[in-house]
N, C-alpha and C positions, 0 to 999 in steps of 0.2 A: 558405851559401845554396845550396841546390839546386833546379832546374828541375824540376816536374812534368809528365810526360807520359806519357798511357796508354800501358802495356803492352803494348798490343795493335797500336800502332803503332811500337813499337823494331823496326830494321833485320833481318829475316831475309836468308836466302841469295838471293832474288829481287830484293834491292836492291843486286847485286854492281857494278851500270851507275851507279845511280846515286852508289853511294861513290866511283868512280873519277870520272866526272865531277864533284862535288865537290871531292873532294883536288887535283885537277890544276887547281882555279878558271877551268872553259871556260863563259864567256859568251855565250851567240847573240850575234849581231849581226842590225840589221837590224830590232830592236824586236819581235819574235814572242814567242810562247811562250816559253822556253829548255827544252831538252831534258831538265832536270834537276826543271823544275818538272813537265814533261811524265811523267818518270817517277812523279814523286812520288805523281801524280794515278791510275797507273794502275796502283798499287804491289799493289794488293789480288790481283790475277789478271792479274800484265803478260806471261802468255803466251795470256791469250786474244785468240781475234778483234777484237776490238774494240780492246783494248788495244794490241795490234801494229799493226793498219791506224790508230790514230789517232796516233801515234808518227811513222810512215810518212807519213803527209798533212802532221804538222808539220812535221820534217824538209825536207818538200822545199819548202813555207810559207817555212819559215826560209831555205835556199835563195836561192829566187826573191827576196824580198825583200832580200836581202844583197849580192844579184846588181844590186837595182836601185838599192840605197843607194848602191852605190861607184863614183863620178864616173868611172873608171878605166873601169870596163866597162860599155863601150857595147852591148855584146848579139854575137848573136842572144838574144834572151830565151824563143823559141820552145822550146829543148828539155826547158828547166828549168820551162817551163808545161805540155807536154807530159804530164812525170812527175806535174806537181804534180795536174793535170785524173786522169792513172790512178791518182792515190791515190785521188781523191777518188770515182771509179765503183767502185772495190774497197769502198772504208767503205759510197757510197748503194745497191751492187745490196743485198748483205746487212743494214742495216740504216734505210733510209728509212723504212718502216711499221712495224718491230719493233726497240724500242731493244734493246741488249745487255741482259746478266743484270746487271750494274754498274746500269742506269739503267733498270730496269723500274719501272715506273709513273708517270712522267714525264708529266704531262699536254702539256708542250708540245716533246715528241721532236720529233714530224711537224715542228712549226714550223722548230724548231732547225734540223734536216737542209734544208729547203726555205730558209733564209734562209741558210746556206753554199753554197747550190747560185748564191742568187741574187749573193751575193757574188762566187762565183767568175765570174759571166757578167761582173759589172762590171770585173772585174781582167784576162780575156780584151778586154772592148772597150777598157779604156785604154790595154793593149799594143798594139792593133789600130790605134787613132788614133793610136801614138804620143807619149802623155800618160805618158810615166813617172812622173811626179811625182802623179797622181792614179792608177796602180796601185799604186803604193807605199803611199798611205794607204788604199788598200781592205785591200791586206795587212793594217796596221794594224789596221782595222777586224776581219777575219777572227780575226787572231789574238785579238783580244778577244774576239770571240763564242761561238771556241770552248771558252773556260772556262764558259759554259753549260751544256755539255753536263755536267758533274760537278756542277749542283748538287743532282741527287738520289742521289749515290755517297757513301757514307758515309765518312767520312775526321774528323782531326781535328782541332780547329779552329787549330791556328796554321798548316795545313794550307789552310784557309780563306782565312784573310787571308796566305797566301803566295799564293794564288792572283788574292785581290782586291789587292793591291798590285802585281802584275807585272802587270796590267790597268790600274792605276792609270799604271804608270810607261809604258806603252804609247799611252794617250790621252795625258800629257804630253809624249813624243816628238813624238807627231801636231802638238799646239799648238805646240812650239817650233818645230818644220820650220817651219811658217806661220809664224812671227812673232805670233803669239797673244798676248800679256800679257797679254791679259784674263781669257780661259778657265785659265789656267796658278795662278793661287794657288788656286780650288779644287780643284782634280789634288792640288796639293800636300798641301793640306789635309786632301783624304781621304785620303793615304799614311801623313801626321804621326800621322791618326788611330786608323786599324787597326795605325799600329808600338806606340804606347800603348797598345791593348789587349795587345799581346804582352810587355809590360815586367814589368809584376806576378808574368809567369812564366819571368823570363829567369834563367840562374843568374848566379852572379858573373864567370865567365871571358868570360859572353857579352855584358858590360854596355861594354867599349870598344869594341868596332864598333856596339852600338846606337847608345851618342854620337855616333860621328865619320858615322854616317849620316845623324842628326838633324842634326848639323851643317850637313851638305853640304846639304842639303833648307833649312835656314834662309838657308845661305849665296844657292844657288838663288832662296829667296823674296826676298832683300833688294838681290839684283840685277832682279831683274824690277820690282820697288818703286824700281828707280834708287838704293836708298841707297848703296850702292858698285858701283866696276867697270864694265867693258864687258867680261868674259870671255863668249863663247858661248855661248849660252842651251842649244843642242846639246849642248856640252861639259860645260859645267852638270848639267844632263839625265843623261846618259852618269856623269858622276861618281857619282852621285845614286844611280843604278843598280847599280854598279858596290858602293859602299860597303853597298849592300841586299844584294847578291849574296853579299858576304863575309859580313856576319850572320848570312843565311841558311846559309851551308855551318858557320857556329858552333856555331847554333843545332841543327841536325842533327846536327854529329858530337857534342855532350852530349847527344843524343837516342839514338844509334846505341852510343855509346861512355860511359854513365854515369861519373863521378867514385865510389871507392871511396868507402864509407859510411864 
């Protein structure tokens, strides 16, 4: 059995970043974007303007929130908000009112750009109160909104639901932090869902890490369900993600690196 995927998105020389991040299996922390998805999205022209400053904005996204996940560091948080505020006047002076060549015709640019600006003011005032724990989830938030901005960049669809599943797994983070059980089986649900659309076109080598992710994700749901265990709803989560992460570097290296006919 072999995987079908256009042509036209097998790996050139511009995906040098993102093979190495793969192969060496580095995961953000911190629940953002990850860097690898980040590439993936701006694979088309990732040395233009846009592409570099939004690379640059995650990074330091990822960062800050890493910085605020880990009980260990107490701060100053100010320097890492610092950078993260100059990414973000580098991306809105050049593009606020005119999206990139990527996402020209985007009725809702303006929006997009104005509802990270407003994000960012929230995650400045809950560092300012002192509310780590509610700038953490604006993180969260941020990082989810900015898979918006690619839904008028043409890309291919298991490209797609890479991008709505690392969204997915990012609201579920948010619910477990809280103690959610409620909101947490549809998180799930939508993950379980967009990995089935991707099964039809997985090849054969790539079929044991789709299992053992469907697994993890069941195991997830039937702890939240109380039907076993008390292991860490967090941990849980993290697995969850974790076992997504490795199918996804599968899924790509049979994308980048086809099996002889």
């Amino acid at each position: 059995m072999r995987a079908f995927w256009p042509a036209s998105h097998r790996g050139p020389a511009p995906w040098a970043l993102a093979l190495i991040t793969v192969f060496l299996g580095i995961a953000t922390a911190g629940g953002t974007c990850d860097d690898t998805l980040m590439t993936l999205l701006t694979s088309t022209d990732p040395k233009s303007e846009f592409s570099q400053g939004i690379r640059r904005f995650n990074l330091d996204l990822t960062a800050l929130g890493t910085a605020l996940k880990n009980p260990l560091n107490q701060g100053p948080f100010d320097p890492l908000l610092g950078r993260l505020m100059e990414s973000w006047l580098t991306l809105s002076n050049r593009f606020s009112f005119t999206p990139p060549e990527e996402a020209r015709g985007d009725p809702r640019w303006i929006e997009k750009m104005q509802g990270t600006a407003d994000r960012l003011g929230r995650i400045r005032a809950a560092l300012k109160a002192g509310e780590r724990q509610q700038a953490h989830d604006q993180i969260l938030e941020l990082s989810i909104h900015l898979g918006t901005f690619f839904e008028s960049v043409k890309m291919s669809e298991s490209y797609r639901i890479f991008l709505r599943v690392s969204d997915q797994f990012s609201r579920l983070e948010q619910l477990a932090l809280h103690g959610d059980r409620e909101g947490m089986p549809a998180a799930i649900g939508s993950i379980t869902e967009f990995l089935r659309d991707l099964r039809p076109r997985l090849a054969t080598e790539t079929l044991p890490p789709f299992e053992r992710t469907m697994e993890s994700l069941e195991a997830l749901a039937n702890t939240i369900a109380g039907q076993v265990g008390s292991t860490s709803l967090d941990l849980l989560v993290q697995r969850s993600r974790d076992q997504f992460l490795t199918l996804r570097s599968h899924i790509l290296m049979m994308e980048w690196f086809p099996s002889p006919q």
